[in-house]
C-alpha positions as CSV (number, residue, x, y, z in Angstrom):
1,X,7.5,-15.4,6.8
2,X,7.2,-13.2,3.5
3,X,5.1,-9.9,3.2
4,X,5.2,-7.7,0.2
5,X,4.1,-3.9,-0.5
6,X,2.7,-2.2,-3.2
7,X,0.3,0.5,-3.6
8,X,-2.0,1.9,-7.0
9,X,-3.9,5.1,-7.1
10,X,-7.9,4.7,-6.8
11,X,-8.7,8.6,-7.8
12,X,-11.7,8.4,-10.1
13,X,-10.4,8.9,-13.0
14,X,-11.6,12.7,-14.4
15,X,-12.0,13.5,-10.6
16,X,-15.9,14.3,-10.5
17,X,-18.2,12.1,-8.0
18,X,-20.3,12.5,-5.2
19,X,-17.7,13.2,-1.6
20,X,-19.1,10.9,0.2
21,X,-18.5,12.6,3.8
22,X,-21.0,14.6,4.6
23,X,-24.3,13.3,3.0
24,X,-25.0,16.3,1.0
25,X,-25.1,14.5,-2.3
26,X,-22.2,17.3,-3.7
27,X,-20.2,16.8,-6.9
28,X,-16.0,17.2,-6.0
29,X,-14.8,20.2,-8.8
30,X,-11.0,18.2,-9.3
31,X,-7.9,16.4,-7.2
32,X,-6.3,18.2,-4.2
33,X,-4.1,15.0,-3.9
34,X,-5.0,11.2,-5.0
35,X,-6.5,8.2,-3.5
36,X,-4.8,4.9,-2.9
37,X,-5.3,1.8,-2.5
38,X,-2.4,0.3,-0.1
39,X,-2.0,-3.6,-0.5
40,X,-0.2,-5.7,1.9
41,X,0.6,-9.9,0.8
42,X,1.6,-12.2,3.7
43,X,3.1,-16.0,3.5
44,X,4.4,-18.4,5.8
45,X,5.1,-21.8,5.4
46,X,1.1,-22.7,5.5
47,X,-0.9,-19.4,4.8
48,X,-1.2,-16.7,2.8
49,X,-3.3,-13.5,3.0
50,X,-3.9,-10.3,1.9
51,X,-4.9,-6.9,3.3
52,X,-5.7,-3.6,1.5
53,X,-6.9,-0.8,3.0
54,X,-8.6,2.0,0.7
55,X,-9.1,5.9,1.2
56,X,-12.4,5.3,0.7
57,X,-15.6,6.3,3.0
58,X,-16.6,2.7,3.4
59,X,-17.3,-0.7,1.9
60,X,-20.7,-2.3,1.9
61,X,-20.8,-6.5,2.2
62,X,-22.0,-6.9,-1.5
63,X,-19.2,-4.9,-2.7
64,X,-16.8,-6.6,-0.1
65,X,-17.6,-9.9,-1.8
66,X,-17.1,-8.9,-5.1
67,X,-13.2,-7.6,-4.6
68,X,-12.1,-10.5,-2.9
69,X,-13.5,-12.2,-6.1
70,X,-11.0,-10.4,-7.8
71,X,-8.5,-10.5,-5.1
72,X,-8.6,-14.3,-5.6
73,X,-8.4,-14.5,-9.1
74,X,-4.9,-12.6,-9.1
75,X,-3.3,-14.4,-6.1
76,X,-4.5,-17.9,-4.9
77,X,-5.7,-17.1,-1.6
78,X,-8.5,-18.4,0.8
79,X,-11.4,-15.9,0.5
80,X,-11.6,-15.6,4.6
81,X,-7.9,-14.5,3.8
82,X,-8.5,-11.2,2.5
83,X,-8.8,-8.4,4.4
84,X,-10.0,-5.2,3.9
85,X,-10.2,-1.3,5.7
86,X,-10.9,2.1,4.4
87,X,-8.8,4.8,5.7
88,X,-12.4,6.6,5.8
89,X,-11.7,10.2,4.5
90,X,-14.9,11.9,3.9
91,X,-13.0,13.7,0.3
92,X,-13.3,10.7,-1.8
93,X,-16.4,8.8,-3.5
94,X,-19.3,7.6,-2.9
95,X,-19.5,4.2,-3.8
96,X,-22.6,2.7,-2.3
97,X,-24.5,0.5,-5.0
98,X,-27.5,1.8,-3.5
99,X,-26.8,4.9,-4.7
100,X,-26.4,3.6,-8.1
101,X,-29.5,5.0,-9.6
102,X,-28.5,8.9,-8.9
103,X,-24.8,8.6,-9.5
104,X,-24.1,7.5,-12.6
105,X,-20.2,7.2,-12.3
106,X,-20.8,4.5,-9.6
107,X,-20.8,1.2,-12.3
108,X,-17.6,2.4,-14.1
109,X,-16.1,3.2,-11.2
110,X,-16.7,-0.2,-8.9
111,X,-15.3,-1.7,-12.4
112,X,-12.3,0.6,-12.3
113,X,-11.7,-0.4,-8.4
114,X,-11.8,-4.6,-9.8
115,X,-9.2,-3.8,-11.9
116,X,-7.2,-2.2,-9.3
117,X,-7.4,-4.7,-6.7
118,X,-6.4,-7.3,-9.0
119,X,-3.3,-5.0,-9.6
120,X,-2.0,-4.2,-6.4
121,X,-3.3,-7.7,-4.8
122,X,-0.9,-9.7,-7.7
123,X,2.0,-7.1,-7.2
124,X,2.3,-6.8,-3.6
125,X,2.4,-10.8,-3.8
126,X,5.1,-10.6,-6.4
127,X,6.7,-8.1,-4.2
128,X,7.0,-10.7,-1.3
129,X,10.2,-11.7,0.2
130,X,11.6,-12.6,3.7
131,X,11.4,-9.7,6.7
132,X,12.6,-8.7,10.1
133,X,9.5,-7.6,11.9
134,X,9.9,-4.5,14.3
135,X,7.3,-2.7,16.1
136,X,6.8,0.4,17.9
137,X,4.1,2.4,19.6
138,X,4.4,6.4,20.4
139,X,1.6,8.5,21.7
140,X,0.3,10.9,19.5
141,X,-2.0,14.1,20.9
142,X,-3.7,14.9,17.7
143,X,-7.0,13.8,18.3
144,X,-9.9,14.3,20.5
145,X,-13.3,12.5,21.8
146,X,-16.1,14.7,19.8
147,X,-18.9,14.0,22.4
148,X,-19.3,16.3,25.1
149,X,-21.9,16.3,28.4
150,X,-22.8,19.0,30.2
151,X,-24.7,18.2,34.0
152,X,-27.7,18.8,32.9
153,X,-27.5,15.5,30.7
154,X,-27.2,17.4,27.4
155,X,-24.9,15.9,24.7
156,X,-23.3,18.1,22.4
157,X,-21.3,17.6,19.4
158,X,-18.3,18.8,19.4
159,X,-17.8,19.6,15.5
160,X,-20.7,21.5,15.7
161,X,-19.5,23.4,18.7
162,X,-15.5,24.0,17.7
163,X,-14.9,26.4,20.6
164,X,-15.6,23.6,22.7
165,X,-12.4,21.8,21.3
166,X,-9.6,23.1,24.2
167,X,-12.1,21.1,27.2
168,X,-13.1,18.3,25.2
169,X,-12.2,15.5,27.5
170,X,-13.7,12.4,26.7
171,X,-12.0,9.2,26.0
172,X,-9.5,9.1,22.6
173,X,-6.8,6.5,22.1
174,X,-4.0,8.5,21.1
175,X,-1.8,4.9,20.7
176,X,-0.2,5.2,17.4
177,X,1.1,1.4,16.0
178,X,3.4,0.8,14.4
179,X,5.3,-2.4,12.3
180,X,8.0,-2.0,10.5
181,X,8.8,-4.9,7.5
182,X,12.8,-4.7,6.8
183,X,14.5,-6.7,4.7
184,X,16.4,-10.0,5.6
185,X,18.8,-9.4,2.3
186,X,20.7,-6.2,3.7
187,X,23.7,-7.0,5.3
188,X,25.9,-5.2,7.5
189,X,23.1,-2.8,9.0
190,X,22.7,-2.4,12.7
191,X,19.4,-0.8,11.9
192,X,17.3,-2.2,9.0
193,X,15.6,0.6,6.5
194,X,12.1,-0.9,6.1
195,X,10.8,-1.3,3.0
196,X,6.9,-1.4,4.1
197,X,5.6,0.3,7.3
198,X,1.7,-0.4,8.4
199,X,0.4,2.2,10.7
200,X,-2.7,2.4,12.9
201,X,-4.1,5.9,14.2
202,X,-7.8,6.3,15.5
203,X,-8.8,9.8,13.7
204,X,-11.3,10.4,11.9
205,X,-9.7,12.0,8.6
206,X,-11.1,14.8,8.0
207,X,-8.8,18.0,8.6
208,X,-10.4,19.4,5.0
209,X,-12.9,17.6,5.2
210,X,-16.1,19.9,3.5
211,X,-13.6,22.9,3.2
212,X,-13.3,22.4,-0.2
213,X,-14.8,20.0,-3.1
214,X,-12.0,18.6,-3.8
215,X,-10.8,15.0,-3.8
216,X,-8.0,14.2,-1.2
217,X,-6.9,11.1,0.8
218,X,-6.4,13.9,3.6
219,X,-4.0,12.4,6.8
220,X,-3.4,9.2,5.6
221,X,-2.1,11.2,2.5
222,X,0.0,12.9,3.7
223,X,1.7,10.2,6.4
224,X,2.8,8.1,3.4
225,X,3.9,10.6,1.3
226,X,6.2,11.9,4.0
227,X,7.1,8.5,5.2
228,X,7.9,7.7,1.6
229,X,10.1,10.6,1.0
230,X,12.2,9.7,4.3
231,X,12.3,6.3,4.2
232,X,11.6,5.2,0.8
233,X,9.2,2.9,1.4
234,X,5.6,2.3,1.2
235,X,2.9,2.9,4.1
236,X,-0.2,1.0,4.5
237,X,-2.3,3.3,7.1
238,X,-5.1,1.9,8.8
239,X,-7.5,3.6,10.9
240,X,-8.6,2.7,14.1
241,X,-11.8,2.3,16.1
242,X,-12.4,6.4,15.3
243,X,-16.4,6.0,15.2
244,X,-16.0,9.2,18.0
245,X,-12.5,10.3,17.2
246,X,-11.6,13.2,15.4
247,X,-8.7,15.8,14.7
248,X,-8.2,18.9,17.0
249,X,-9.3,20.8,14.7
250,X,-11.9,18.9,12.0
251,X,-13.0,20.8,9.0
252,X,-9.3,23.2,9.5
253,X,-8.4,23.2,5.7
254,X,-4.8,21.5,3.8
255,X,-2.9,23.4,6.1
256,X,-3.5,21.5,8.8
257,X,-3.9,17.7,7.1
258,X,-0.1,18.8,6.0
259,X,0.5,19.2,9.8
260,X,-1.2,16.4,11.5
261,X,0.0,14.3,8.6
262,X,3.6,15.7,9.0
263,X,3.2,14.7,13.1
264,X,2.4,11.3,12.5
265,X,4.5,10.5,9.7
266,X,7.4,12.0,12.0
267,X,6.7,9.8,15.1
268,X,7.0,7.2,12.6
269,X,10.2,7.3,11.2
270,X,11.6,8.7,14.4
271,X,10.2,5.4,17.0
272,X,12.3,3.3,14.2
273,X,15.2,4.0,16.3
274,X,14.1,2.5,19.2
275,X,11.9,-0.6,17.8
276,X,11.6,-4.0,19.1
277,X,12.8,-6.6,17.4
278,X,10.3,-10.0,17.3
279,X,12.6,-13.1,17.3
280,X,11.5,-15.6,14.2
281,X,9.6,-17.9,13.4
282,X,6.7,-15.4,13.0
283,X,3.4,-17.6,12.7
284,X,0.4,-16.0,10.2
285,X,-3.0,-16.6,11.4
286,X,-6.3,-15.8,9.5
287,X,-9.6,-15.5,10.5
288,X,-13.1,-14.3,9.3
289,X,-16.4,-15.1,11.2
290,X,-20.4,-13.8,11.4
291,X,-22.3,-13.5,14.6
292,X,-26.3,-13.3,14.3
293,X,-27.3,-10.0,15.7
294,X,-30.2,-7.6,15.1
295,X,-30.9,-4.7,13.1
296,X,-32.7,-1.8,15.4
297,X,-35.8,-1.3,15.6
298,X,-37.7,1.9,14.9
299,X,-38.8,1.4,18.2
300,X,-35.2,1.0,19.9
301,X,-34.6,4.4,17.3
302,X,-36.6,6.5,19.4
303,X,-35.7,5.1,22.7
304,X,-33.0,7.1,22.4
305,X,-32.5,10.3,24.3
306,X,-32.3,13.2,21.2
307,X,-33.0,10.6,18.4
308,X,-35.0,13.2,16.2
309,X,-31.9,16.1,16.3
310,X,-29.9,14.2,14.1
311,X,-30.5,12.1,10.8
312,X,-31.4,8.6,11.9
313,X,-30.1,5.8,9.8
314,X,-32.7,2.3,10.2
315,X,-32.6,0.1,7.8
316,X,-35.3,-1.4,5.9
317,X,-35.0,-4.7,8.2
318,X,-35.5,-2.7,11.0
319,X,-35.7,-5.2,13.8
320,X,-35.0,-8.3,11.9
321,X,-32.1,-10.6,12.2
322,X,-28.9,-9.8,10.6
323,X,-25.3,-12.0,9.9
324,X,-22.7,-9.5,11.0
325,X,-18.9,-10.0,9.8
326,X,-15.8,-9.5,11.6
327,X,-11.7,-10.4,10.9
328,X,-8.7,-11.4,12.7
329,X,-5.4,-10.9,11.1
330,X,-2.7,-12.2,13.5
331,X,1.3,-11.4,12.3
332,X,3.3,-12.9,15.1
333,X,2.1,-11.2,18.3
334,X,0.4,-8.6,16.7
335,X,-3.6,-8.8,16.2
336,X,-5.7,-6.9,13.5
337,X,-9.1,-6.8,14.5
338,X,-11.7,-6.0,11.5
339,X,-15.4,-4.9,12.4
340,X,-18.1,-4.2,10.4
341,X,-18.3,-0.2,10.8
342,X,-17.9,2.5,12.6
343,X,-16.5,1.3,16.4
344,X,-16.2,4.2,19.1
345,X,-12.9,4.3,20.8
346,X,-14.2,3.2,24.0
347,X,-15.2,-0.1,22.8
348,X,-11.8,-0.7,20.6
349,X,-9.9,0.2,23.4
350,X,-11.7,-3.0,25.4
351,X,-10.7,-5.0,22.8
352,X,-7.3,-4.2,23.3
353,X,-7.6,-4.3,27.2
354,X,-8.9,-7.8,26.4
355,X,-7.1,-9.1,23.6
356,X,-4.6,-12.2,24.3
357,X,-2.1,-10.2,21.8
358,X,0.2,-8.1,23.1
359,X,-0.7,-5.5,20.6
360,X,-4.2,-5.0,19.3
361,X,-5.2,-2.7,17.0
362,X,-8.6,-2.2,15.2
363,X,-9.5,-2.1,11.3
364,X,-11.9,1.0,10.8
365,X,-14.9,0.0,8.1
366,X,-13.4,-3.5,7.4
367,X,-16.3,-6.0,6.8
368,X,-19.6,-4.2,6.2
369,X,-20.3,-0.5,6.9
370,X,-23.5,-0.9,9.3
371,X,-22.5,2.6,10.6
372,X,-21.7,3.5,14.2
373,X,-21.6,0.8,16.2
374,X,-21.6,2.4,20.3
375,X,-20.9,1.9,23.7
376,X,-24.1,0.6,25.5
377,X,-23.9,3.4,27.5
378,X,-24.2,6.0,24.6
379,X,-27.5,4.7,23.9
380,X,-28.5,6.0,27.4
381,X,-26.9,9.4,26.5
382,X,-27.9,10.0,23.2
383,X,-25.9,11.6,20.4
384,X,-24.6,11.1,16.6
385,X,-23.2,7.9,17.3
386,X,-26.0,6.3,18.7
387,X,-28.3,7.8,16.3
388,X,-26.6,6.6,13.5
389,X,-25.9,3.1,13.6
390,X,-28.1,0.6,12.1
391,X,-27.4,-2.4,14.9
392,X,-29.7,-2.7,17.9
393,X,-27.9,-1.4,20.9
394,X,-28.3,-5.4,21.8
395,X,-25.9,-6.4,19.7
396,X,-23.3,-4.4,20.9
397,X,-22.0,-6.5,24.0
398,X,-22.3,-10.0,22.2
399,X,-20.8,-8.7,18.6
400,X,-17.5,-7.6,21.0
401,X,-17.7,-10.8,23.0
402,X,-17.6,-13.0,20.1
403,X,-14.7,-11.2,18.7
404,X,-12.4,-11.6,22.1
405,X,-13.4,-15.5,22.0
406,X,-12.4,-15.8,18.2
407,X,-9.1,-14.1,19.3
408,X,-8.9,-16.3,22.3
409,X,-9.3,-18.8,19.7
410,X,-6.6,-17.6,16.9
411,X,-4.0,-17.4,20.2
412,X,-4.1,-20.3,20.9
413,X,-4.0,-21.9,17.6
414,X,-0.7,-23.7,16.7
């Protein structure tokens, strides 16, 4: 198998839009550090495929659609093929086309972002060439669960409650993933130097995020640029299922994303030591598939316990049928999982408990940015996450079953 790296910066270009973290509709005042748009290009002897992942907030499907247009037309490459993730820092812009109408750079910039994919899509493909695949995991302790219950049934949110931080206890995967891509042309080296490196966390990135108004990639920044540095070679970072994930300390300033971003980065070029080797021949599998689910109901909306504390998100289908997206990227015995938003770490973890891959790791805001998509049992509880998802709390348990059959499916495929 061949996979080539390559990587082009996605910073609007005088560095004014709308951040798109925090729903506040403010303009950024310049660059703390720049945005990128990390492009990976697979091929065996019968498939190829492609996966970017952006330091952006989020795609939505009609903007989805239209870079894998352009994805296509600078690498031949089946459309269900492509795969995309956003990185999700809440320091970059706000792209939805919805918002269109009040944001005026949105147009030029969607344009600007066609032109970029085509770019890093053709030269990551003409970057290709044979690799050695090793993988690692570490554990890292730099995140926490930011939902908290107290016996009386009350569910507080942590970010709005920091001193609640040091007993936050909740569920967060702290599995850090890890594959390193090293070239087959070096001779004589009992240890490889990779010369791509993906990497999975489940973190919210936001460190600075709504400290400043400025534009930055935050974490995911920062890990590449460290990785780089060491071991001169690019980093495509991908987010896990972070829907209620975030930093120990969220909303700490640059100072700390140069810290958690130094941590990661470190566990990263240290576990190279000690990676596995996976024996050739390395088998590429692609998938992309839509369930029917349902959009919820205003009436499911204020079923839940709280509902009016936070800003509800319904959509104007409330109720009505929706086709819901998902991806599998297989490398070997590795599994990429892409859903369509937000995922809590309690359901990515199932899909990992449950995957027939040995390593299974989730793509944050991959196919369609329906918001938070819960745990069932969040809906009982009440909270941000439940509030803020656009899916019925029905959809839940069949949206995840359908994704372990598909990768029950893609396992088992010669």
């Amino acid at each position: 198998m061949k996979a080539g790296f390559a990587e082009t910066i996605i910073t609007p270009k005088n560095g004014r839009c709308i951040l798109a973290g925090y729903g506040e509709d403010l303009y950024s005042h310049g660059v703390h550090d720049d945005l990128y748009a990390s492009a990976v290009y697979f091929e065996d002897e019968s498939s190829k495929a492609v996966l970017i992942s952006f330091d952006l907030i989020g795609l939505d499907g009609e903007l989805i659609a239209r870079l894998k247009s352009k994805v296509q037309e600078a690498v031949n490459v089946n459309f269900d093929s492509i795969f995309f993730t956003c990185t999700h820092t809440h320091e970059g812009p706000e792209i939805s086309l919805s918002k269109a109408s009040v944001a005026d750079y949105i147009p030029e910039y969607i344009e600007f972002l066609e032109s970029k994919v085509k770019q890093v899509s053709k030269e990551a493909a003409l970057n290709a060439q044979d690799f050695e695949l090793r993988v690692n995991r570490s554990y890292v302790d730099e995140n926490i669960n930011r939902r908290f219950f107290l016996n009386t049934e009350v569910n507080l949110y942590i970010p709005k409650y920091k001193e609640l931080i040091p007993v936050a206890y909740e569920y967060a995967d702290k599995e850090l993933g890890i594959l390193y891509f090293c070239s087959k042309n070096v001779k004589g080296a009992k240890w490889p130097h990779p010369y791509g490196v993906i990497v999975n966390y489940t973190m919210h990135p936001l460190t600075a995020g709504n400290t400043s108004l400025l534009i930055s990639a935050d974490v995911p920044g920062v890990v590449r640029e460290v990785i780089k540095e060491s071991m001169e070679c690019l980093t495509c970072y991908i987010t896990g299922a972070a829907g209620d994930n975030h930093p120990k300390a969220p909303e700490g300033g640059f100072a700390e994303t140069r810290r958690v971003g130094s941590v990661i980065a470190t566990e990263v070029i240290k576990r190279r030591w000690d990676s596995l080797l996976i024996e050739d021949p390395l088998k590429l599998k692609c998938l992309t598939r839509s369930i029917r689910l349902k959009y919820r109901s205003i009436e499911e909306l204020k079923a839940i316990p709280g509902w009016e504390n936070f800003p509800p998100r319904i959509s104007e289908k409330a109720g009505e049928p929706v086709d819901v997206s998902y991806s599998l990227l297989a490398i070997g015995p590795v599994l990429f999982i892409g859903v369509p938003g937000e995922l809590v770490s309690e359901l990515g973890r199932v899909l990992k408990w449950c995957s027939p891959f040995k390593r299974t790791y989730i793509m944050y805001q991959a196919t369609g940015n329906l918001g938070y998509i819960a745990h069932p049992n969040a809906y009982r509880w009440g909270g941000y996450e439940a509030v803020s998802g656009l899916l019925s709390p029905s959809s839940v348990r069949p949206l995840i079953n359908a994704i372990l059959d598909s990768a029950e499916e893609l396992y088992m495929r010669e």
